[in-house]
C-alpha positions in Angstrom: 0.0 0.0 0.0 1.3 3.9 -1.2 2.0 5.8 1.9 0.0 9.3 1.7 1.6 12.1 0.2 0.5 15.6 1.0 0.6 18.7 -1.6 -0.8 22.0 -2.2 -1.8 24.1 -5.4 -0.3 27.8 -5.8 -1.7 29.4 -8.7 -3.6 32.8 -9.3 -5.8 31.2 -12.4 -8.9 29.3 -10.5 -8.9 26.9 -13.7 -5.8 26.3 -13.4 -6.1 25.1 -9.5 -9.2 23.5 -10.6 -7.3 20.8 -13.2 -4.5 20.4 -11.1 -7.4 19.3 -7.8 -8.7 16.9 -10.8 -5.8 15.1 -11.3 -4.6 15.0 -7.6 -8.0 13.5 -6.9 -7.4 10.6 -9.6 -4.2 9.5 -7.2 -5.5 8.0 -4.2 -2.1 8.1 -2.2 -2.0 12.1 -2.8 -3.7 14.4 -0.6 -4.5 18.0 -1.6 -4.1 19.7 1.9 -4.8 23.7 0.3 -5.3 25.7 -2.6 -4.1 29.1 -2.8 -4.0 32.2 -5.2 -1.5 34.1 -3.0 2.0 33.1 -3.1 2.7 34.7 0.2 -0.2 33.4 2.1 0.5 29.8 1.4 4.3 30.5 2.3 2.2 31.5 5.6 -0.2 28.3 6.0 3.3 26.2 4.9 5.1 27.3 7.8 2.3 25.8 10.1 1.5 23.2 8.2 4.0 22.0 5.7 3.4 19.2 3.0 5.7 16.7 1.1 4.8 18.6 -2.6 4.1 22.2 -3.6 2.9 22.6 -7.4 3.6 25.9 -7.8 2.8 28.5 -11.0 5.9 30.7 -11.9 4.0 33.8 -12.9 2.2 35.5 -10.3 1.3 38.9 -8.7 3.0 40.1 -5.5 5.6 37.2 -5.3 6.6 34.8 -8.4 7.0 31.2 -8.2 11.3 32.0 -8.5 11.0 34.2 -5.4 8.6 32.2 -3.8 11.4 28.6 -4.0 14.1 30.9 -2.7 11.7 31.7 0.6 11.1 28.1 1.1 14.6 27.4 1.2 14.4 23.5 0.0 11.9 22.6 2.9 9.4 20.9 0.4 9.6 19.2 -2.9 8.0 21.3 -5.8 6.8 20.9 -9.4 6.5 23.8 -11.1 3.6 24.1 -13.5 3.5 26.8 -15.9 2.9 27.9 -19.8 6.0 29.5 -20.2 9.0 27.0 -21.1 11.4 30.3 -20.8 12.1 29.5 -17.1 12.7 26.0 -16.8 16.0 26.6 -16.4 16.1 28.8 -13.6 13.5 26.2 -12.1 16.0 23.5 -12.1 18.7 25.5 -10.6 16.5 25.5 -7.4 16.0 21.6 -7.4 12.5 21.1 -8.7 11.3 17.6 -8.9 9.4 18.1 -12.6 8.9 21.6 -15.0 5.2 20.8 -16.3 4.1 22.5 -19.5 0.2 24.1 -19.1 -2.1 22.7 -20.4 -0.7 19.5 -18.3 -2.2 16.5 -19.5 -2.9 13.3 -16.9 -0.5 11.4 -17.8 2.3 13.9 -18.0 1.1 15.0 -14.2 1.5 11.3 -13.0 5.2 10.9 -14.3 6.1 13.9 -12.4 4.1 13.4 -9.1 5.9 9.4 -9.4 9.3 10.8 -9.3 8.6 13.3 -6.3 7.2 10.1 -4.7 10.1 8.2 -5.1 12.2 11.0 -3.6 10.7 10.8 -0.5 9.6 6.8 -0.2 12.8 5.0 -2.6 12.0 1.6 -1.6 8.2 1.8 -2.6 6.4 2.9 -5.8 3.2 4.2 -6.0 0.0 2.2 -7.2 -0.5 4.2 -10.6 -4.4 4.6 -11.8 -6.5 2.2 -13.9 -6.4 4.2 -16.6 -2.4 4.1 -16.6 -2.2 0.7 -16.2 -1.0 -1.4 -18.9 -4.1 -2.8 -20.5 -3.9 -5.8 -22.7 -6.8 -8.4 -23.6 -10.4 -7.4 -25.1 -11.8 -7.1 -28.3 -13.9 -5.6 -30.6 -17.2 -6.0 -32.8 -16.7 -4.7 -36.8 -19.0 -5.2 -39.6 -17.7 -7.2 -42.9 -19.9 -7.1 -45.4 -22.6 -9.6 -43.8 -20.9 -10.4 -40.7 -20.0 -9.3 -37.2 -16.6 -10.2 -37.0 -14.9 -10.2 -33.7 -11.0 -8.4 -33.6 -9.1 -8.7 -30.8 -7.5 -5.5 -29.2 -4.0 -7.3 -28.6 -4.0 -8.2 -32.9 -4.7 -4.5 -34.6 -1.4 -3.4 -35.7 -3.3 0.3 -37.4 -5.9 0.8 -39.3 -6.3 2.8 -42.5 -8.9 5.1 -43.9 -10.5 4.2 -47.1 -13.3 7.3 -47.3 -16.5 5.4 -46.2 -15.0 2.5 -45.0 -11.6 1.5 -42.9 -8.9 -1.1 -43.0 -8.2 -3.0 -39.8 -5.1 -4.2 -40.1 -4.1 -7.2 -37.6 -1.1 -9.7 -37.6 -2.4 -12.3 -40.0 -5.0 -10.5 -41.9 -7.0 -7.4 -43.1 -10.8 -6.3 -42.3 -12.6 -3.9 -44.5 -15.3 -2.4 -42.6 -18.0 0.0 -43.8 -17.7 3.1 -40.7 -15.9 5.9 -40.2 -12.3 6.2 -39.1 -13.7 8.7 -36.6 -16.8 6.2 -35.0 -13.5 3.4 -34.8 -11.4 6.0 -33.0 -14.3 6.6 -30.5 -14.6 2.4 -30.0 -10.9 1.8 -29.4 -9.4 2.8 -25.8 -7.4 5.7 -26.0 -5.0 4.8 -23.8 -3.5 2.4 -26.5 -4.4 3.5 -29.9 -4.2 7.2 -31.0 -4.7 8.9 -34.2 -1.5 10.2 -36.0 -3.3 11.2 -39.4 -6.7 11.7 -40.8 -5.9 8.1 -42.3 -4.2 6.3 -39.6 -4.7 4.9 -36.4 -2.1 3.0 -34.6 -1.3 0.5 -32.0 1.1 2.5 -29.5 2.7 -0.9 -28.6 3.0 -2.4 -32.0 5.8 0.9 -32.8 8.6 -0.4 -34.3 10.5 2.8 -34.6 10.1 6.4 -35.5 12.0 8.8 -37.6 11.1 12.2 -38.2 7.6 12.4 -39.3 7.5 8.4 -40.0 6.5 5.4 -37.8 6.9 2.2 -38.5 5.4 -0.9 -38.0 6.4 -4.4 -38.8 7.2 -3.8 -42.4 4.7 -0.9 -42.9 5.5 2.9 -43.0 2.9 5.0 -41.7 2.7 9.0 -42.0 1.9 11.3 -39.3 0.3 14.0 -40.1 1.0 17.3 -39.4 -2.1 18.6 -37.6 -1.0 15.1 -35.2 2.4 15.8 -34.6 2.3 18.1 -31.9 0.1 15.8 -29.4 1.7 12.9 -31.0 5.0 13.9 -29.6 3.7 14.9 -26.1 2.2 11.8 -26.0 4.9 9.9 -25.9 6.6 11.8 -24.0 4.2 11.1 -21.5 4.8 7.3 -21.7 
């Protein structure tokens, strides 16, 4: 069992406080103890009550999030969350655990919050979500010409557009189905296939290799397009 983990939230955008509480509530062993717009009232609330993880916004009124790591004087482990890349730099020269890039997506937050975990408790890891756990097994239902045909999810390899109808493409054989790529991409969990063109979907564990704006697969290029590449990429990144 994960030992609990406290944190707080210092931001001055409500939205942004308001993902952040999200994704801290999807952890079970991390406990949001405070939320606060004002840098220099939570450097107030920390020195009653401190916590084991500060996310903390860079740009903010008063007292910025550079000022704010330089009162706190190494006595918590932060993550600085912010839309400007411009001061990761200067973040790291203060010994943040993680430099997170707003908008922060789920899985992106859970890699950082693992390694701040791992700081404090070396010899355990933390029980990640069910939606970050490797999934394998299952199966879907697709129309060929007459017949429901069952796929399993472990078999798809991609699957390629063909206007009206799509191309399932599995390790011993093809399906031509009559549906959209866009109802398939809604059927498939997202957590292993992802769209990397308007006429690809792909199996993130069936990636051979990538290079520049080409993966492949077994013996098959495919394209990403450029509209994809830019989630694509953070994607991964993510994994």
């Amino acid at each position: 069992m994960s030992s609990m983990f406290t944190c707080m939230v210092i931001d001055d955008e409500p939205l942004a406080i308001q993902l952040l509480a999200n994704h801290i509530g999807k952890l079970p062993f991390l406990e949001l103890t405070n939320e606060f717009n004002d840098p220099m009232e939570a450097l107030l609330s920390f020195s009653n009550h401190p916590v084991d993880l500060i996310f903390l916004d860079i740009q903010m009124p008063q007292l910025n999030g550079i000022q704010f790591m330089k009162l706190l004087q190494n006595r918590s482990r932060v993550i600085i969350t912010s839309a400007y890349q411009k001061y990761a730099i200067e973040g790291f020269e203060h010994d943040v655990v993680d430099y997170l890039l707003k908008p922060i997506r789920f899985e992106r937050f859970y890699k950082a919050v693992e390694k701040a975990y791992k700081l404090k408790n070396p010899d355990q890891q933390p029980e990640p979500p069910k939606e970050l756990q490797p999934a394998t097994g299952g199966y879907i239902f697709v129309k060929v010409e007459t017949r429901m045909v069952r796929i399993e999810l472990d078999d798809i390899l991609f699957v390629e557009g063909l206007k009206n109808y799509v191309s399932i493409n599995t390790k011993t054989q093809k399906f031509i189905s009559l549906q959209t790529m866009k109802q398939l991409e809604e059927t498939l969990p997202h957590n292993r296939f992802v769209r990397v063109h308007k006429s690809f979907i792909i199996a993130l564990d069936k990636i051979s290799s990538i290079e520049r704006q080409e993966i492949t697969i077994q013996d098959r290029i495919v394209p990403i397009g450029l509209t994809f590449q830019e989630q694509f990429f953070k994607l991964l990144d993510a994994l």
